[in-house]
C-alpha positions in Angstrom: -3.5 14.7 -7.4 -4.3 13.0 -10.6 -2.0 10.2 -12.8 -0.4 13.3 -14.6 0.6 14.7 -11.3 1.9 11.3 -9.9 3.9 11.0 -13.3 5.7 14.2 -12.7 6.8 13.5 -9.5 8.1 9.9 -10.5 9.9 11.7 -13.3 11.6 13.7 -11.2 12.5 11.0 -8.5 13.7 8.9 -11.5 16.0 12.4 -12.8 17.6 12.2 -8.4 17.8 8.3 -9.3 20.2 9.0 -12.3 21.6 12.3 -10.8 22.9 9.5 -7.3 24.1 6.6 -10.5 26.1 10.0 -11.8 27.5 10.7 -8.1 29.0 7.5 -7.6 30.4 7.0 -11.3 32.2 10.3 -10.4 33.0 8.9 -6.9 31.8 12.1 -5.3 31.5 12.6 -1.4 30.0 10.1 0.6 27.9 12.9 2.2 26.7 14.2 -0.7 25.3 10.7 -1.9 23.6 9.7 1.1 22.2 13.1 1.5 20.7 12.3 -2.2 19.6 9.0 -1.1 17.7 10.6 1.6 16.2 12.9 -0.8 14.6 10.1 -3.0 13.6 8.5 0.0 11.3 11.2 1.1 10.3 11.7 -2.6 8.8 8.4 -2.9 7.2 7.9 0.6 5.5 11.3 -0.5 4.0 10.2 -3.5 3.6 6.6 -1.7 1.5 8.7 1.1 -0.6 10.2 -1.6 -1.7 7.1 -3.3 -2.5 5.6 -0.7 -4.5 8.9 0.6 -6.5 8.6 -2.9 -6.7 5.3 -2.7 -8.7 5.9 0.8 -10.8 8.5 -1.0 -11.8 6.8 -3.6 -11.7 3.3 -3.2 -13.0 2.3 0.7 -15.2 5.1 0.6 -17.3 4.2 -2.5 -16.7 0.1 -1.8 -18.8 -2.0 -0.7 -16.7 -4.2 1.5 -14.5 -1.3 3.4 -13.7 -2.7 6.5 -11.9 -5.6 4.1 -10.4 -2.6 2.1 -8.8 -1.1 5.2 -7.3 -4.1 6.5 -6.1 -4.7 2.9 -4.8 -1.5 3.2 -3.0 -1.1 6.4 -1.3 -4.4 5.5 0.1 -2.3 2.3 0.9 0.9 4.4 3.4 -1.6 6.4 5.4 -2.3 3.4 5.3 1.5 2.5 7.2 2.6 5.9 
């Protein structure tokens, strides 16, 4: 996935972000707006999981100092989930 790609998705989590503001202006169904909330949820942790997958790829692969990358990086991953 490349920045265009990441943009995209963000996009479209921030449409579900304004589509959830819209729900509770119009005081719609409390089910309805958690089940949204849950949808942007699981947006962002995918595009969260994906960064951080690239991030892997790229970055502690090629670097120099990976074993300080991934403990950089699993302290990240804990704020993530």
């Amino acid at each position: 996935m490349d920045k265009k790609e990441y943009l995209v998705a963000l996009r479209r989590i921030e449409g579900q972000v304004r589509g959830l503001q819209r729900m509770i202006e119009e005081e719609r169904d409390c089910k309805e707006i958690i089940s949204q909330i849950a949808a942007v949820r699981s947006a962002l942790k995918r595009v969260g999981i994906l960064i951080v997958e690239e991030y892997a790829k790229k970055c502690i692969v090629s670097g120099e100092d990976a074993e300080n990358e991934i403990s950089e990086l699993l302290k990240d991953l804990q704020s993530l989930f």
